[in-house]
C-alpha positions in Angstrom: -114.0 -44.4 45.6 -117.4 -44.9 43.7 -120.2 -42.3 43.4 -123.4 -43.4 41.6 -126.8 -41.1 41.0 -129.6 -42.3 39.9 -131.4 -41.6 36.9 -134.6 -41.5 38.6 -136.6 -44.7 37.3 -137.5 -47.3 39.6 -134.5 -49.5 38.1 -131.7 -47.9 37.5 -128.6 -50.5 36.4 -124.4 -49.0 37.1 -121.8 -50.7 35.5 -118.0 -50.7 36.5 -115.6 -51.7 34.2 -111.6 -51.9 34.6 -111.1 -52.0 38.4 -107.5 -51.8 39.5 -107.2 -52.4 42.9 -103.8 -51.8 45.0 -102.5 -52.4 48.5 -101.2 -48.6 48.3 -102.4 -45.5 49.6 -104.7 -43.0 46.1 -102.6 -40.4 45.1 -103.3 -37.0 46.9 -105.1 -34.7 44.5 -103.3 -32.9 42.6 -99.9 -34.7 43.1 -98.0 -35.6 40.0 -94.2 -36.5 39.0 -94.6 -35.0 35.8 -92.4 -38.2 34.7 -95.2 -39.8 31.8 -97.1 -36.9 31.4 -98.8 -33.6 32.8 -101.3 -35.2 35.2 -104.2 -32.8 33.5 -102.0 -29.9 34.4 -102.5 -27.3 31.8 -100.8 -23.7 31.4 -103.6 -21.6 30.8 -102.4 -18.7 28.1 -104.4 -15.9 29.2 -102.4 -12.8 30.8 -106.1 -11.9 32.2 -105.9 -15.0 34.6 -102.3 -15.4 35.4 -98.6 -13.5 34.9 -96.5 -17.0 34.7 -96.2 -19.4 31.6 -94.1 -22.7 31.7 -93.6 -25.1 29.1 -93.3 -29.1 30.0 -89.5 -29.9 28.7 -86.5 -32.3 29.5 -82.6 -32.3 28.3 -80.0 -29.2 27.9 -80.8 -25.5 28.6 -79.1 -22.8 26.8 -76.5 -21.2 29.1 -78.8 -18.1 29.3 -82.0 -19.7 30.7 -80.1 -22.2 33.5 -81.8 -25.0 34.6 -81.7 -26.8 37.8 -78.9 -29.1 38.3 -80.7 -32.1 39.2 -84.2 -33.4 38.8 -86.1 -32.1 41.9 -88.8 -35.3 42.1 -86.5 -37.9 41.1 -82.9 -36.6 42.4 -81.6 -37.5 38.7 -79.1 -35.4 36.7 -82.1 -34.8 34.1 
């Protein structure tokens, strides 16, 4: 999907550059694996907006803070 607003002149020139075009449905918003990278998710550190803070991590958890056994996206033991 393209948007384009003009700058108000009576020419006006848009240029796209680095099209990729796929045979696949987009992505729904928001959606993300978390596989490559945090999609643009952030964990916002202010206790005045939320009460929960994660942290982006993969491998062994200490006994004490137990982990799920398997990936819940992929289905993968990490």
């Amino acid at each position: 999907m393209f948007e384009a607003i003009g700058g108000g002149a009576t020419e006006s020139h848009i240029a796209i550059d680095d099209v990729m075009l796929s045979h696949t449905d987009c992505p729904q918003i928001g959606a993300c694996d978390f596989e490559q990278d945090l999609c643009n998710w952030k964990n916002v550190l202010d206790p005045n907006l939320d009460t929960m803070d994660w942290n982006w991590s993969n491998g062994q958890t200490p006994s004490s803070f137990k982990g799920p056994e398997v990936d819940n996206t992929m289905k993968s033991p990490q």
